[in-house]
N, C-alpha and C positions, 0 to 999 in steps of 0.2 A: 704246580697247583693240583689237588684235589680234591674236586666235587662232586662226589658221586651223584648219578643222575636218579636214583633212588634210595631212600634212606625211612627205613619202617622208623627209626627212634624219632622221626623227624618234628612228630606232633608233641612228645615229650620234651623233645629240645626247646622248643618255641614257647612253652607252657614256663619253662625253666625260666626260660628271659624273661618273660613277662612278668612272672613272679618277684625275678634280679629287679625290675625296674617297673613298681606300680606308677598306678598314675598319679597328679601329687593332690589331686583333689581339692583342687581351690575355687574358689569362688568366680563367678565369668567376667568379673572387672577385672580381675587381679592377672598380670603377663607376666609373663615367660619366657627371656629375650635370649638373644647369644651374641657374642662377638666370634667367628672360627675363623680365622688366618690359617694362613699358610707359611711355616718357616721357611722363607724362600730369599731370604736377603736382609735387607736394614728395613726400622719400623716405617712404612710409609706416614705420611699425616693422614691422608685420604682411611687407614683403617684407627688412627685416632679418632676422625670425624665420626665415623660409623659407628663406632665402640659406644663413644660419648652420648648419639643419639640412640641408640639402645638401651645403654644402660638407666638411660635415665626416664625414658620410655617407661621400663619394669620397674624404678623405683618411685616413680613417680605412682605409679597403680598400689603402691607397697608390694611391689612383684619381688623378683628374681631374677638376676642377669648370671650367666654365666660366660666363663669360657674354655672353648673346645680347642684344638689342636690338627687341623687337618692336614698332616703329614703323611698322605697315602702314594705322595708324589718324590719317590727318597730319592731322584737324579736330578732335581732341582732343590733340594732341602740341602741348608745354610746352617753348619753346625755353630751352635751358640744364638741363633736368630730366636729361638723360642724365650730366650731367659730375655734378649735385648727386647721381645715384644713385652712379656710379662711386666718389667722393669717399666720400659714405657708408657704401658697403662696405670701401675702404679703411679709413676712421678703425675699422670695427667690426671689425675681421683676419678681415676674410671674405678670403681669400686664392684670388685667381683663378689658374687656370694659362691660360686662353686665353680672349678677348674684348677688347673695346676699350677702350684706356687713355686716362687725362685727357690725354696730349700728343696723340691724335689717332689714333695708332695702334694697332696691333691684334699680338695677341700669338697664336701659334698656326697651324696649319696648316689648319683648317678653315673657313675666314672666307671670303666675309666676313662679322663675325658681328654686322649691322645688317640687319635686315631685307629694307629698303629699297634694299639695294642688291643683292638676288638676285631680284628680280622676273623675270629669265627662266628663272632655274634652276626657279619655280613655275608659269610658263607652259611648260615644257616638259614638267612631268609633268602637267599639267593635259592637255596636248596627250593625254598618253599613256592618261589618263583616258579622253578622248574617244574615241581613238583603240579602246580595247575597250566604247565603250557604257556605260561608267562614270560616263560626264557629259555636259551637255549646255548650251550655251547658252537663256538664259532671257529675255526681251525682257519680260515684264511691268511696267505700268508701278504705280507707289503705286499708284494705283485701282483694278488687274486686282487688285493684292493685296490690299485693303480689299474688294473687294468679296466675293474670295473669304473671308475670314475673316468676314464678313457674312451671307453662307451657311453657313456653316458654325456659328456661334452659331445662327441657325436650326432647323437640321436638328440641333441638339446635338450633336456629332460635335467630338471632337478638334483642336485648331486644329494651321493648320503648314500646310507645303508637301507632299502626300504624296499618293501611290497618283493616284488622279481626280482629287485636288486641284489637283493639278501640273500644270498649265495646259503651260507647256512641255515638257513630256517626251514627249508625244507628237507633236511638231511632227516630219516626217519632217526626214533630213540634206538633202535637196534644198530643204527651206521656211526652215529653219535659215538657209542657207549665201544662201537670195536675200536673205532680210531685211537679213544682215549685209553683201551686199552696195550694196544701200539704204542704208546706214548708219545701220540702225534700232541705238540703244543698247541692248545686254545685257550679262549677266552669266554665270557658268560655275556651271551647278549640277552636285552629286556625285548621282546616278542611285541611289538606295538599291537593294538587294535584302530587305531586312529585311522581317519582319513583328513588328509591336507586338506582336501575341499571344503570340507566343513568349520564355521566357525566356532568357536565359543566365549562367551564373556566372561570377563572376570572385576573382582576390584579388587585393587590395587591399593595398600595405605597411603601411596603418596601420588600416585600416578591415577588414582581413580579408577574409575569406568573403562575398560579397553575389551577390543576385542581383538584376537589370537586365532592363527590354524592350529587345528588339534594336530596334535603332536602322530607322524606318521614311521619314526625311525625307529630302528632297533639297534639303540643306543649300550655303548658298552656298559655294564655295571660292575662286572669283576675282568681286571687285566689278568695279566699270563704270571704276573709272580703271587698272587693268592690277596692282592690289598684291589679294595673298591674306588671307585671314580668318583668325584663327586656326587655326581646327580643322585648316586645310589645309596653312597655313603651319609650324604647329607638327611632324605627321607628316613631310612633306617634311626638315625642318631635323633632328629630332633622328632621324633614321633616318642623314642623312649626315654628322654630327655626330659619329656614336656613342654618343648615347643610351644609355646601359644601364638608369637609374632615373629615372624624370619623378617629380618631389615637387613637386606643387603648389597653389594652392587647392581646398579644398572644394568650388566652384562649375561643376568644370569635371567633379565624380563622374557628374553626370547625363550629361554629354557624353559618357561615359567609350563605351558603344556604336556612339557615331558616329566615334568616334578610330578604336575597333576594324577597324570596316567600311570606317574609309580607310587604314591600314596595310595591312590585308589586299586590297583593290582595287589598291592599288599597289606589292604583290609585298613589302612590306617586314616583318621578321622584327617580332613586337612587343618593344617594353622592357616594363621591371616598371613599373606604374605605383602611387604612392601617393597619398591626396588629405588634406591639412592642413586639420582645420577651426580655421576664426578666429581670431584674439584677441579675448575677447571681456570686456564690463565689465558693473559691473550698475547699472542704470539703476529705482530705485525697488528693485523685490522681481522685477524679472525680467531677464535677460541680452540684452546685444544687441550685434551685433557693433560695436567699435571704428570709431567713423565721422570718417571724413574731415572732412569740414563742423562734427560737434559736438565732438570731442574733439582738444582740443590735444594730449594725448600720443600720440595716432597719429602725429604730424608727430617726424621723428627730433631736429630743428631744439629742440625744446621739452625735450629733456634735455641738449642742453649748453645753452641758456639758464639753465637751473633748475640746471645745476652738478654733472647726474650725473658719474662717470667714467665713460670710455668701458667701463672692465673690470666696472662695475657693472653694466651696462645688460647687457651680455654673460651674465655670471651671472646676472642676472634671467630672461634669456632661455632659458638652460639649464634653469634651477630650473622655468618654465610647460612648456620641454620632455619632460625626465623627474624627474619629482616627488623621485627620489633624489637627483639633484644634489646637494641639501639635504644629504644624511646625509653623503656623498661627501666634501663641503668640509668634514665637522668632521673627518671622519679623515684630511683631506690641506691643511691648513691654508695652507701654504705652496709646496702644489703649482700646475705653472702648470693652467689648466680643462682645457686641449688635452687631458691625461689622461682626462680623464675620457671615455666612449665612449658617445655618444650612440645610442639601442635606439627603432627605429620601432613596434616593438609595443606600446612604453612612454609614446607618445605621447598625448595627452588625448584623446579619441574626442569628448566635447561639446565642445571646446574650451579653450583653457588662457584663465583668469579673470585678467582685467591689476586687478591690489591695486599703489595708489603706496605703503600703507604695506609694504608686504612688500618694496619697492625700497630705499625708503627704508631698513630696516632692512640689506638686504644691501649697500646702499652705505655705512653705518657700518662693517659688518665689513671690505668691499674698504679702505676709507681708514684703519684701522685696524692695516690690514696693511702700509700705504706705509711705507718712512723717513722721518723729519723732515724731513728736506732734500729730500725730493719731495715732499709735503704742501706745502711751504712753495710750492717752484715752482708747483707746481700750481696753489696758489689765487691766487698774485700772476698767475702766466698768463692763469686765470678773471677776478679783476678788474680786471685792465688792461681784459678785455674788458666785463665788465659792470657793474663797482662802480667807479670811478673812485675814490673817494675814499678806500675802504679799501684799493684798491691805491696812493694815495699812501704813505699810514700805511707798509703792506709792504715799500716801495719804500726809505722815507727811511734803516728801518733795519730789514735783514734781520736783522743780529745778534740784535736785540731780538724780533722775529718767528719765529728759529729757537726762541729760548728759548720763544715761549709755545707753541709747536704743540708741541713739547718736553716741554709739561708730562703725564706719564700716559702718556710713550711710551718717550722710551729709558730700557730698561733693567725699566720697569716689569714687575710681575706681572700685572696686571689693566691693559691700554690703552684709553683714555679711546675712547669710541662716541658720543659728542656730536654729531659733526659727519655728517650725512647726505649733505651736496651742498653744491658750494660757497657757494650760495644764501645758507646757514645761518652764514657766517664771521659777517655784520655782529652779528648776535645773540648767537654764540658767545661771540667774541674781542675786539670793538669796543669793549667798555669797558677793555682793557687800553691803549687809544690816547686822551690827555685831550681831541682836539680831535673824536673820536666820542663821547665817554660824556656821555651825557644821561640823569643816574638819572630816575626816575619817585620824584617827592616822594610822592605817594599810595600807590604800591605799595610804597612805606621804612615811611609810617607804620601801613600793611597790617599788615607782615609784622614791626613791634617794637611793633603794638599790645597785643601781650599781656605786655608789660617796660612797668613806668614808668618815667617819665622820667629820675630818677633811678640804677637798674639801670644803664640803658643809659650815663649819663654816669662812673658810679662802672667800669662795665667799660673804659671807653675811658681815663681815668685811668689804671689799672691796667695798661692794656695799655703806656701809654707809658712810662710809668714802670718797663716792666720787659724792652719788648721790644728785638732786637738781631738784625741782620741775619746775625750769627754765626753764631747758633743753629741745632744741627743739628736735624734736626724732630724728633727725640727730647727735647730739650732743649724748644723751641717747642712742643709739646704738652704738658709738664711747665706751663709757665706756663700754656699757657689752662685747665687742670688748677685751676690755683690758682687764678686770676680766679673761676672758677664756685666755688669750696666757700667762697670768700671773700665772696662775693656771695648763699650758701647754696644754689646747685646741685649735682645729684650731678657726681663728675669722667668717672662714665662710666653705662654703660645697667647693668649689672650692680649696681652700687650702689643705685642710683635702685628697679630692681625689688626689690632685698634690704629697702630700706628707704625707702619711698614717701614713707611720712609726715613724712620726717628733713629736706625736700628738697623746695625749690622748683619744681624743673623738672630737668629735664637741662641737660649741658654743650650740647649743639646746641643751646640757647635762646640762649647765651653767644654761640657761637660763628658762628650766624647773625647778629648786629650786625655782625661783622666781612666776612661774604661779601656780605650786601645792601648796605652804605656802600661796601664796596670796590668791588663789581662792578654793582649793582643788580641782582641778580639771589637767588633763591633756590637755585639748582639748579644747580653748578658742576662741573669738575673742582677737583681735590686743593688746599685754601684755603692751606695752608703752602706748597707751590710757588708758587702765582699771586703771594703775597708776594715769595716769592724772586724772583719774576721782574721784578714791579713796582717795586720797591726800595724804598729805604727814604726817600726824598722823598717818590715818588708817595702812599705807603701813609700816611705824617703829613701831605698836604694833603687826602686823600679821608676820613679819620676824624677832623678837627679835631671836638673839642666845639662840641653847639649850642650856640649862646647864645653 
């Protein structure tokens, strides 16, 4: 690294950048959001969540969202991690107006907006740093810092680089300037003025009113290979960027003082800042933040596996966002989410609790909401990718396949909420295709254990001998009607309560031999469609008599 600790062109330089990047002069409604990851692994949800509340933050203003790249961390950086984040916000309509796109290129006027590739723009205000006494080169080496932090558990006293502490800061510019010419390695520390004792208030867009010790440390801003640390790199970027609103994790509230005292050392106006706490799950009887290493569904990758929609995951995320969401989508059924307007005060203060079943259920309603004929896509889409052989089935005859997705949808009063994710088809649907249906012998004789054996042969008789693929289901309920009072069931629940003792069971005792032989299953959509759908082959080799 070098930085020279005087530099006459210095005020030239700065004149230059600011020049590179006016301000963008907009109106004080209108924001100026970001999303800046770090390529450091697979795309978590948690920087979905954040992205989505950003972006839509600025669009909602008619702002601006973009996205940055903070790469200044290259032994932790994930080669390919940046394309799989970009990728990701795409498929989620996180919709960027300025950052770098999957062909390579970069979209905007403020770029370039990869970290990595502005390392002088941060050496030059580092210079400028230096330049008012604001910062200082630091040549400590691990052991000067271990030992002070050694000392200092000692003496009890506050760990950190600070006040006494701070070994370099009192090196005069003449001791500084020979070492560096020795080529002893340093690094650029920011020169606090704070004192810990003192408070300061701030608000917060999500967190409110708090109050904070000023910030007392002289914190790194530029490391030993020549790239900037966050705390430094971040005020730099979004001051020239146009920043209006930082949303971002939780982790960075405590930093929140040392941001302050470098915006303000470095002449620059502050944005609003707000802090996001976690996704978080609960783990036994107590919460803890969604982890990387333990939980598969931090990984974004782990919901299309498992067959969410993309629109579900979306409204999942809306609904952890502001709790109304919920009420919102009963009264706008069919509206796109975009409407709806996401409220930072409205945001969860402990963190919003990630529930699969709560997805789960909101991804019934989103796929519920679909046509036929996208459902249908959809899921052949999903198993091509991950079920092969029920994307065979899909494949050989979509005809057949519009009809069963079909069943409890068009037209219906009440649409069928069976299916949660795609995951869920082979279980759903799979026995409507003969080279999937694998009844379960033991859960048949489960669930007609309470029919003997004759019941069940005397109803399947009756059924054939009377049924007809004709039959409107007014017609077709009429018969199974008669099967049961024939057989001495009631033909419906009203009877049956009117007169208990007349009456062997109810028609659903009937009527269940026909859903479990046909489908193996208890728990189906609407049994007179699934007939219709199945025909009248399939339905007389799956209900032949035993024996």
């Amino acid at each position: 690294m070098n930085i020279p600790l005087s530099n006459s062109n210095l005020e030239t330089e700065i004149e230059a950048i600011n020049t590179r990047y006016p301000s963008r002069l907009l109106p004080l409604e209108i924001k100026v959001t970001r999303i800046a990851p770090s390529p450091t692994g697979f795309t978590h949800i948690g920087t979905i969540y954040a992205a989505m509340i950003s972006e839509r933050i600025a669009h909602q203003s008619d702002g601006i969202f973009f996205l940055r790249i903070e790469d200044t961390d290259k032994k932790r950086e994930v080669e390919g991690a940046t394309e799989k984040l970009i990728s990701g916000l795409t498929k989620y309509a996180i919709h960027i107006d300025e950052g770098k796109k999957l062909d390579g290129t970069e979209a905007g006027e403020y770029g370039p907006y990869v970290q990595s590739h502005r390392a002088e723009i941060y050496r030059t205000f580092a210079q400028f740093l230096v330049s008012r006494g604001r910062a200082y080169p630091c040549f400590c080496t691990p052991d000067e810092l271990d030992a002070v932090h050694k000392s200092q558990e000692l003496k009890k006293v506050r760990p950190g680089y600070y006040k006494e502490h701070a070994i370099c800061r009192l090196k005069t510019h003449e001791e500084a300037q020979k070492l560096i010419n020795d080529g002893k390695s340093y690094i650029i520390r920011f020169r606090s003025e704070g004192n810990f004792d003192i408070k300061i208030s701030i608000i917060d867009l999500i967190k409110g009113e708090r109050e904070l010790s000023q910030n007392d440390h002289d914190a790194v801003i530029i490391k030993s290979d020549g790239l900037p640390t966050y705390h430094f790199a971040h005020a730099v970027d979004d001051h020239l960027m146009g920043t209006t609103d930082v949303i971002r994790g939780d982790e960075w509230f405590s930093s929140l003082p040392l941001h302050i005292e470098l915006f303000t050392a470095l002449e620059f106006p502050l944005p609003r800042f707000g802090h996001l706490s976690p996704i978080q799950k609960m783990d036994g009887t107590s919460r803890r933040k969604l982890s990387k290493r333990k939980d598969p569904e931090a990984n974004i990758e782990f919901y299309e596996s498992e067959g969410y929609p993309v629109e579900a995951v979306i409204e999942y995320l809306l609904n952890l966002a502001n709790s109304n969401f919920e009420d919102w989508r009963v009264g706008h059924i069919f509206d796109n989410n975009r409407d709806f307007k996401i409220a930072l005060e409205k945001l969860p203060q402990s963190g919003a609790l990630f529930d699969i079943a709560k997805l789960q259920s909101i991804s019934k309603e989103v796929i519920a909401r679909f046509p036929t004929k996208e459902v249908c896509e959809r899921a052949l889409n999903w198993t091509t990718a991950f079920d092969s052989d029920l994307a065979k089935q899909i494949e050989n005859d979509q005809t057949y396949a519009i009809k069963i997705f079909d069943i409890e949808r068009g037209g219906a009063e009440k649409v069928r909420k069976d299916i949660g994710k795609w995951k869920d088809l082979q279980g759903e649907i799979g026995y409507f295709f003969d080279e999937l249906f694998a009844p379960d012998a033991k859960l048949i004789a489960k669930e007609l254990s309470t029919l003997d054996g004759d019941t069940t042969t005397k109803a399947l008789e009756l059924f054939f001998a009377s049924y007809s693929e004709e039959d409107t289901k007014d017609v077709w309920l009429e018969k199974m009607r008669t099967i049961a009072t024939v057989l001495g069931y009631a033909p419906n629940t009203k009877e049956l309560k009117a007169n208990p003792e007349k009456y062997r069971g109810s028609i659903a005792e009937i009527t269940k031999i026909f859903r479990v032989l046909l489908t193996g299953k208890t728990q189906t959509p609407d049994l007179y469609e699934i007939m219709q759908v199945m025909g009248n082959a399939r339905i007389m080799r799956r209900l032949k008599i035993p024996g």
